[in-house]
Backbone bond lengths (Angstrom), bond angles and torsions (degrees), N, CA, C in turn:
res aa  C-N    CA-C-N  psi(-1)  N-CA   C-N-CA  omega(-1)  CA-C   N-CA-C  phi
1 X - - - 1.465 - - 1.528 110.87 -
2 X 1.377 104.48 138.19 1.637 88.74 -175.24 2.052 101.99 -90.78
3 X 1.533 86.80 163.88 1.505 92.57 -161.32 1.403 102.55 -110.11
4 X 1.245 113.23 137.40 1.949 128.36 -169.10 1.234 87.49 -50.65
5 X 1.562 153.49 -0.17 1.453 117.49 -175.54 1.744 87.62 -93.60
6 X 1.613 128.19 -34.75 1.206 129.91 -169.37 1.533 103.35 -51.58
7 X 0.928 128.42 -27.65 1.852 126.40 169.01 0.996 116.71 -92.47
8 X 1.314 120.08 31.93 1.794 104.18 172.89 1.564 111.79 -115.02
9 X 1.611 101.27 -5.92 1.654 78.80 167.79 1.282 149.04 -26.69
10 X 1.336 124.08 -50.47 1.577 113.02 -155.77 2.011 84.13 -96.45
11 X 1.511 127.14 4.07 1.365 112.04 175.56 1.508 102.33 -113.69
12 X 1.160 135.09 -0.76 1.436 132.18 136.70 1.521 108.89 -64.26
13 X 0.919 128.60 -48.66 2.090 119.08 -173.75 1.202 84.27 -68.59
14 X 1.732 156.16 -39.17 1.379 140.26 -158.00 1.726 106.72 -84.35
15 X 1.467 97.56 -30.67 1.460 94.45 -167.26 1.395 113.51 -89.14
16 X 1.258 119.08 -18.65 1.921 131.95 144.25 1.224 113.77 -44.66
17 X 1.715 132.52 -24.85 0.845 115.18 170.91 1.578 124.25 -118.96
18 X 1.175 77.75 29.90 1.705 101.67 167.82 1.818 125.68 55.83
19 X 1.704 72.99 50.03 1.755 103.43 -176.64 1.747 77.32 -96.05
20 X 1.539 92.14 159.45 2.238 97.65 -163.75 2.181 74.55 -139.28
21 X 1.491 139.16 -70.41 0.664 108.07 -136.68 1.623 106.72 -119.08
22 X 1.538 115.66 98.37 1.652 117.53 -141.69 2.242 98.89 -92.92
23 X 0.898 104.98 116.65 1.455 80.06 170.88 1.572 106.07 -138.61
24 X 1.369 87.20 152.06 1.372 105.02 -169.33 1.793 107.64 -109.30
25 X 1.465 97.03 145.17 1.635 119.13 -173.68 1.961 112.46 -118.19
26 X 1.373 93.87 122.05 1.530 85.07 165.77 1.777 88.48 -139.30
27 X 1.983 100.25 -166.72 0.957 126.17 -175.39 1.931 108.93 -131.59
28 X 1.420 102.61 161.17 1.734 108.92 174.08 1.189 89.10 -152.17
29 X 1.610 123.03 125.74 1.395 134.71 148.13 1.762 108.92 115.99
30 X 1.000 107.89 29.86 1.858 118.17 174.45 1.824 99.64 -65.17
31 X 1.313 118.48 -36.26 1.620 114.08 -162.84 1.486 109.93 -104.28
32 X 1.451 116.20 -10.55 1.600 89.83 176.86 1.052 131.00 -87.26
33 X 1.600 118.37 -172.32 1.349 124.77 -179.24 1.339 125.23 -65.30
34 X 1.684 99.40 -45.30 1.389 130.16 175.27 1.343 128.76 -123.30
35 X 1.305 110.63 173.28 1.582 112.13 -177.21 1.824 111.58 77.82
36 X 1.386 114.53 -172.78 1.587 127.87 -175.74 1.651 98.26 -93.23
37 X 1.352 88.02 172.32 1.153 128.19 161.53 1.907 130.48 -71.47
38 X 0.729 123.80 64.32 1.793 107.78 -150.19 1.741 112.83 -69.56
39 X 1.197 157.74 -95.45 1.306 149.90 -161.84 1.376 113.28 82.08
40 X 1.523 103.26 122.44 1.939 97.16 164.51 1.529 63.64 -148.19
41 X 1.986 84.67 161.20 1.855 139.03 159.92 1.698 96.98 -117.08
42 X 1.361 92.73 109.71 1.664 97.09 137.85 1.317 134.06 -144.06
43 X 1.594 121.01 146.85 1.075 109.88 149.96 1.076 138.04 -112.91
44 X 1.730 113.44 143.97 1.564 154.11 -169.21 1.398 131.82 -89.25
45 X 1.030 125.53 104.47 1.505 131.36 -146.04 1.441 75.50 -71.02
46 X 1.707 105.30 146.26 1.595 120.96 -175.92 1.711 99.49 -98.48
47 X 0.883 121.14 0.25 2.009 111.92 -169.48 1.684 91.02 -126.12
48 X 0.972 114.71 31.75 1.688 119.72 152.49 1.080 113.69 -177.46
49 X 1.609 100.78 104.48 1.862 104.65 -167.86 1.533 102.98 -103.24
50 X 0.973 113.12 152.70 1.722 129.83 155.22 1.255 128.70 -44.40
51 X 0.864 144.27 89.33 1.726 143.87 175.31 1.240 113.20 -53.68
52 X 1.669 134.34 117.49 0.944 125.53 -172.90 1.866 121.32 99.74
53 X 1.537 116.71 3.83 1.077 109.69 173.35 1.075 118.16 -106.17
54 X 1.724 134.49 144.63 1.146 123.87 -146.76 1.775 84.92 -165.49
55 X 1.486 97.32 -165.84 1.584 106.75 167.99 1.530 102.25 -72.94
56 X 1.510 107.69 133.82 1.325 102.28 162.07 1.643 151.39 -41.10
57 X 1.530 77.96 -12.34 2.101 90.02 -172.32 1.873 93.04 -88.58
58 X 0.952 98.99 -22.67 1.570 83.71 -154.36 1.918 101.42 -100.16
59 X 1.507 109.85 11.46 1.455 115.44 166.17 1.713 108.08 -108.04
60 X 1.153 91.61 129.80 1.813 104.97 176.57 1.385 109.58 -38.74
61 X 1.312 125.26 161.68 1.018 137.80 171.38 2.033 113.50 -58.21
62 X 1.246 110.98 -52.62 1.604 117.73 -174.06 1.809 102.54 -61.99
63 X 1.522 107.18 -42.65 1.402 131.12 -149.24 1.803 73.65 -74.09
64 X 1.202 127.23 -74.77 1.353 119.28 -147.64 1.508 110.34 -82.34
65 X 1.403 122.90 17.27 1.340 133.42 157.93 1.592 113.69 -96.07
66 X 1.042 127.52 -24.87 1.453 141.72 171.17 1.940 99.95 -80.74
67 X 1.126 114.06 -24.85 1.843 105.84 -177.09 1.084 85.10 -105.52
68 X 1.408 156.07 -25.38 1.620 139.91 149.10 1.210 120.90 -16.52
69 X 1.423 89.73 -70.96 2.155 98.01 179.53 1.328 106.75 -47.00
70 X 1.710 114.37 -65.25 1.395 117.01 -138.76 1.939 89.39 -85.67
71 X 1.076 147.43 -68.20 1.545 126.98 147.15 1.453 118.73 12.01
72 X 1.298 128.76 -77.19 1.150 134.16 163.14 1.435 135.10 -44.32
73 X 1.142 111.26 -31.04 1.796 133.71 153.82 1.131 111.03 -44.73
74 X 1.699 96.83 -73.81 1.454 113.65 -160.13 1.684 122.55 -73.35
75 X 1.686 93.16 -13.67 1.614 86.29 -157.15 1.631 109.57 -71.34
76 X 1.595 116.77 159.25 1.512 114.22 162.10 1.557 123.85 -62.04
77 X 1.006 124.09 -4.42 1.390 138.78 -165.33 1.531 134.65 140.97
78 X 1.201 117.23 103.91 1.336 121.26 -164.76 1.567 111.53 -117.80
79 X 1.363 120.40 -174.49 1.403 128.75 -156.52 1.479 112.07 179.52
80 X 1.593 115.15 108.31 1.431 97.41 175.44 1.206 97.54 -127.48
81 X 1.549 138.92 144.75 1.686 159.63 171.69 1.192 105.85 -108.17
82 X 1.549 114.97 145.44 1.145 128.46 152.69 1.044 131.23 -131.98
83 X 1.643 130.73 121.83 1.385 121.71 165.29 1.521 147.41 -103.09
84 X 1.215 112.59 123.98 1.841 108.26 -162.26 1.208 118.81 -71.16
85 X 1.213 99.46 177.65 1.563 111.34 -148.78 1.912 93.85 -69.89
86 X 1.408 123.66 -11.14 1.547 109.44 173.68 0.819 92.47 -90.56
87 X 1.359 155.61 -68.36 1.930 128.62 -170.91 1.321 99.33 -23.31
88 X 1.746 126.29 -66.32 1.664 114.73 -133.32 1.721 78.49 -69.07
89 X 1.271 134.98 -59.44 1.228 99.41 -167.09 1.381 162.51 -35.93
90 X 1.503 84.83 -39.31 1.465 124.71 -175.95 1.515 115.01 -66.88
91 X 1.848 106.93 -49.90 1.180 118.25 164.44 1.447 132.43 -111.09
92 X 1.271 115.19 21.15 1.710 132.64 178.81 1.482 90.11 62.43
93 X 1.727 107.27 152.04 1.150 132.49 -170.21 1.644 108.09 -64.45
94 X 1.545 112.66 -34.05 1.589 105.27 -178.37 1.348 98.48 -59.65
95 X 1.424 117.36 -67.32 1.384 130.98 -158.28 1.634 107.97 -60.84
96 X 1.626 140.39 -5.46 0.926 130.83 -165.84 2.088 78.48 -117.51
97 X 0.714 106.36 -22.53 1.149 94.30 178.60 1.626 129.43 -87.57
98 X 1.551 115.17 -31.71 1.454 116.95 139.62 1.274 110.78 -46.02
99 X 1.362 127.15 -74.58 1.653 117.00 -169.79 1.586 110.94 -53.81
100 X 1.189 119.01 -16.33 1.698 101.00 173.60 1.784 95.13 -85.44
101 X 1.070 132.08 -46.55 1.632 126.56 -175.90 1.020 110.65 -51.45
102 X 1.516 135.41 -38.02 1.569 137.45 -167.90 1.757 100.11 -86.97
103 X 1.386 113.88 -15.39 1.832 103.08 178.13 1.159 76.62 -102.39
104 X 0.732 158.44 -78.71 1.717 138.06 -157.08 1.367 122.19 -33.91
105 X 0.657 114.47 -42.14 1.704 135.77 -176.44 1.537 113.05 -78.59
106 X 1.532 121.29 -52.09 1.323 119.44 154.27 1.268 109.64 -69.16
107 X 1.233 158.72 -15.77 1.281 148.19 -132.86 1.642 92.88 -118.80
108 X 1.534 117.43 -15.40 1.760 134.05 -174.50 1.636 103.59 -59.01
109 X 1.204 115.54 133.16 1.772 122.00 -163.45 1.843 81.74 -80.37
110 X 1.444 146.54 -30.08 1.356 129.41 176.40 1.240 111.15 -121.24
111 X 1.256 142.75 152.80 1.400 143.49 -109.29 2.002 69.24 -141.52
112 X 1.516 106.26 131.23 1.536 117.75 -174.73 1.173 89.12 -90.69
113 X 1.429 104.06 162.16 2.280 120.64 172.52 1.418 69.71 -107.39
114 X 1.356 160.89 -132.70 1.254 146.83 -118.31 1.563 107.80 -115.91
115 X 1.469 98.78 135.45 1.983 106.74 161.82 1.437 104.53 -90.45
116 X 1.251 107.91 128.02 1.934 119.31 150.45 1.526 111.56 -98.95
117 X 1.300 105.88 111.39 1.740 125.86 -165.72 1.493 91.67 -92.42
118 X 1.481 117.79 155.68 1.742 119.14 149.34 1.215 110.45 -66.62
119 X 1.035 120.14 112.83 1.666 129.05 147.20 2.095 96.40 59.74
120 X 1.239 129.67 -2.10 0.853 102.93 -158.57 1.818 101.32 -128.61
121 X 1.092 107.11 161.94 1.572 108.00 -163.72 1.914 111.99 -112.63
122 X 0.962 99.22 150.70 1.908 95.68 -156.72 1.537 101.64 -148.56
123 X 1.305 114.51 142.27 1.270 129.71 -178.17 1.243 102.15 -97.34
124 X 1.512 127.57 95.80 1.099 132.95 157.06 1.504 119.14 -142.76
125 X 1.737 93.41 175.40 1.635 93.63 -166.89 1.555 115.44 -81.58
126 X 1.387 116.11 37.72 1.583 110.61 -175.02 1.749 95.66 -137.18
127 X 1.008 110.86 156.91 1.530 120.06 178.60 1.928 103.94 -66.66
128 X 1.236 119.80 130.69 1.478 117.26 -177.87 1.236 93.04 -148.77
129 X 1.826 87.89 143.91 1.737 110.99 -179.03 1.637 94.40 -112.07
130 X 1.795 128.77 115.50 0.899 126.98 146.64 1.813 121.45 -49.89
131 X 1.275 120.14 118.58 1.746 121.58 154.35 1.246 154.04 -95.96
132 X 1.289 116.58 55.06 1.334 97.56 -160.92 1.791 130.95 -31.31
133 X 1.553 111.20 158.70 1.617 111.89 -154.41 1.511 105.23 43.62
134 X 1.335 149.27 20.26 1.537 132.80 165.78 0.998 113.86 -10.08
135 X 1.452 125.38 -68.91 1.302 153.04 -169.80 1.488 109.22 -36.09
136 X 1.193 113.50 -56.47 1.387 117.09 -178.63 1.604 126.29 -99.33
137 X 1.487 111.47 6.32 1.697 126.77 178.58 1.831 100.42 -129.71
138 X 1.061 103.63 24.08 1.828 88.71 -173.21 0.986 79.24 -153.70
139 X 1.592 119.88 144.95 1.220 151.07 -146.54 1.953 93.15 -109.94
140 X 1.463 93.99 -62.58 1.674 106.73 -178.87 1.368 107.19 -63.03
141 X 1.716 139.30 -20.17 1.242 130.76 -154.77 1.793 73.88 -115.10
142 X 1.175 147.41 -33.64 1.258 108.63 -179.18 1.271 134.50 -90.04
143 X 1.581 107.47 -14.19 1.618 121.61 153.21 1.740 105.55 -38.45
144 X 1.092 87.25 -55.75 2.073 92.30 176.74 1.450 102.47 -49.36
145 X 1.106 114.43 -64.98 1.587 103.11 -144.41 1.743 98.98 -74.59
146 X 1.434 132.70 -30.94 0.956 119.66 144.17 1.423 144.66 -17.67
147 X 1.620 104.51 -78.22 1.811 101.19 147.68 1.356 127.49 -44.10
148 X 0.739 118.76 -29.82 1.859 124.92 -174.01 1.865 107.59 -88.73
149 X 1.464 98.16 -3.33 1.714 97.22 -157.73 1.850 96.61 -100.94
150 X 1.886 96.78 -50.21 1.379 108.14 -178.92 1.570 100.16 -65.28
151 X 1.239 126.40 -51.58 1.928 120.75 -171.21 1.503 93.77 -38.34
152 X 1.539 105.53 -73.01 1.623 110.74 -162.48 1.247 118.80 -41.88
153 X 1.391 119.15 -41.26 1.262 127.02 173.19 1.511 130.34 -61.15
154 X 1.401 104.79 -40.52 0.954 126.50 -160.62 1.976 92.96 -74.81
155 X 1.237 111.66 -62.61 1.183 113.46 155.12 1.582 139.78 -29.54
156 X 1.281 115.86 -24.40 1.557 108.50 -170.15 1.545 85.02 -112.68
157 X 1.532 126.88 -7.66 1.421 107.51 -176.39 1.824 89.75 -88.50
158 X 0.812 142.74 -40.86 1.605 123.29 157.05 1.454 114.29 -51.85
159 X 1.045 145.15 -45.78 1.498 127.72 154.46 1.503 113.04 -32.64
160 X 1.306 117.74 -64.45 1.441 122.44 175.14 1.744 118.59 -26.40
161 X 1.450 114.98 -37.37 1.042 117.71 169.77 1.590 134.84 -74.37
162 X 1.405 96.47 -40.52 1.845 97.43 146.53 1.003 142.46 -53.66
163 X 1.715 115.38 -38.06 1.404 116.26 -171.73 1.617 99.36 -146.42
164 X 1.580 105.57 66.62 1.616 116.12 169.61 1.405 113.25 -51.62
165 X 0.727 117.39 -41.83 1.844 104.30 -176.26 1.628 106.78 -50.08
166 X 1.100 125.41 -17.60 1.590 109.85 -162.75 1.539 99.07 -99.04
167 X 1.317 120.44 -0.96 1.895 117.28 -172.27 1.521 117.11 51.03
168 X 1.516 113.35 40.24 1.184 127.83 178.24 2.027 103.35 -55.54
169 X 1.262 93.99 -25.16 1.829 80.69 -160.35 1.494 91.45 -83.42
170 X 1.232 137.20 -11.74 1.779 138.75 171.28 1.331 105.02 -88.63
171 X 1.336 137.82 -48.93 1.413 146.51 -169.33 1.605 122.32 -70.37
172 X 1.815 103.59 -46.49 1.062 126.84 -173.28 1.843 111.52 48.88
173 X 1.334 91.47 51.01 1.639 114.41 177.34 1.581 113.89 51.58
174 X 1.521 103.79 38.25 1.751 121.68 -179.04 1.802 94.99 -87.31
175 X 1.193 125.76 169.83 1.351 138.55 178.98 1.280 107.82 -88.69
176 X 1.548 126.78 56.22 1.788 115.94 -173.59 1.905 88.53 -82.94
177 X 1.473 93.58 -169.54 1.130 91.94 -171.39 1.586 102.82 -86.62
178 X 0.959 114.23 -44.18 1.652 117.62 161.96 1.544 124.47 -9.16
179 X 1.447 94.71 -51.58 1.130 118.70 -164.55 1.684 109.86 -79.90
180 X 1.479 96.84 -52.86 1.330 104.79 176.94 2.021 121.61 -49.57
181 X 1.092 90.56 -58.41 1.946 117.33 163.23 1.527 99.31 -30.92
182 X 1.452 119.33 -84.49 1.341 117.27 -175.98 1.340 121.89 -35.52
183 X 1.793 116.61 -54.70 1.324 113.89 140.88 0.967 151.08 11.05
184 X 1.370 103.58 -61.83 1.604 116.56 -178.04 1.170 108.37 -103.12
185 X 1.135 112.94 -11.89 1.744 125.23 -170.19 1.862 112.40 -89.34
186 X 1.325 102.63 -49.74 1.412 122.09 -176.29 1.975 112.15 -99.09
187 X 1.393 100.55 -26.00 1.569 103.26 -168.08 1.790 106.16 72.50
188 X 1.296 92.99 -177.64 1.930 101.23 -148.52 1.508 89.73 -80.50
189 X 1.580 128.29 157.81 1.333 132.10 149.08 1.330 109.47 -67.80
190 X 1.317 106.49 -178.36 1.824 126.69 156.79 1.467 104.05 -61.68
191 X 1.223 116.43 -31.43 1.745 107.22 176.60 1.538 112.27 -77.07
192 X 1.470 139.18 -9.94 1.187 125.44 -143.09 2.125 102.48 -85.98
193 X 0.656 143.79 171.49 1.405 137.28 137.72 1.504 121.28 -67.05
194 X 1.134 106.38 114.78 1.896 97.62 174.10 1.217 102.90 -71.21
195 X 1.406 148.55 -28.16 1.419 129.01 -175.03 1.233 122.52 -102.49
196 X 1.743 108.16 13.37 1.350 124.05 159.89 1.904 117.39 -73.43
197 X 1.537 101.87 -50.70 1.422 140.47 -148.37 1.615 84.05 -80.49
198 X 0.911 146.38 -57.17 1.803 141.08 -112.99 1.843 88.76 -52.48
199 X 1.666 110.32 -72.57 0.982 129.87 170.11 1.504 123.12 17.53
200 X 1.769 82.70 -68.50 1.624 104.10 -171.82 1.227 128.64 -83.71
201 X 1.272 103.17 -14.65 1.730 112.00 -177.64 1.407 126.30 -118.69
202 X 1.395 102.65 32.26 1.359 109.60 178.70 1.330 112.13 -70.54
């Protein structure tokens, strides 16, 4: 298992240079059909880390509901947004997805000395290091994507209950084939993206 000190590189080189309040930004839900967008910023006190936090994909389902809570405890200040599937349309998935990272980030109860974003670059008023993989080399960006992983989830498995035919609580509004089938079978919910869907429902 890799161990929370193996992700602290780039917030050990920050905290040598006497950066104090590091927070890290990711995203959950850029590819599906349906559902939001999710995004949290937090920051994570660096001299008591979490055991077990990592990129969200690569922690079990039970495991990354148990670092939900204690994340959420621990953090210095966190923030999670979501945007539905009419924003991403309205404003395409990049652009709804910057605007959920930048309210997140202002929306933080303490004002960060540097954001480490995933891979992605943002106009804001704080100094930010884009990373590619963040998620899985940054200690602060996978605390994020964690929070951002359980909300989203947590969310479409109550969707799941509205609109069972689509196996939203297995899929989490991803394109399985399951998913797709129902699709064609039932047509899109109020949750679906129309400029995800076109494809499928011709």
């Amino acid at each position: 298992m890799v161990k929370a000190e193996d992700l602290m590189k780039y917030e050990n080189e920050l905290l040598a240079k006497g950066y104090k309040y590091i927070c890290g930004v990711d995203e959950v839900g850029r590819g599906p059909l349906a559902g939001p967008v999710c995004v949290c910023a937090c920051i994570m006190p660096l001299d008591n880390l979490i055991q077990g936090v990592n990129d969200s994909k690569k922690v079990s389902k039970a495991k990354r509901e148990k670092l939900f809570v204690e994340i959420k405890e621990k953090a210095i200040a966190y923030k999670c947004v979501l945007y539905d599937n009419n924003k991403i349309d309205e404003v395409n998935i990049l652009n709804a997805t910057k605007q959920a990272m930048k309210e997140a980030i202002l929306s933080l109860d303490v004002k960060p000395d540097i954001v480490l974003i995933d891979a992605v670059k943002l106009d804001i008023p704080y100094e930010s290091m884009p990373i590619i993989h963040g998620d899985a080399i940054s200690y602060s960006i996978g605390a994020a994507s964690i929070l951002a992983k359980v909300t989203r989830d947590t969310l479409m498995e109550e969707y799941a209950k509205q609109y069972p035919e689509y196996d939203f609580e297995h899929n989490m509004g991803y394109g399985t084939k399951k998913h797709i089938e129902a699709l064609k079978q039932y047509g899109p919910t109020p949750i679906h993206r129309q400029t995800f869907i076109q494809n499928f429902i011709k």
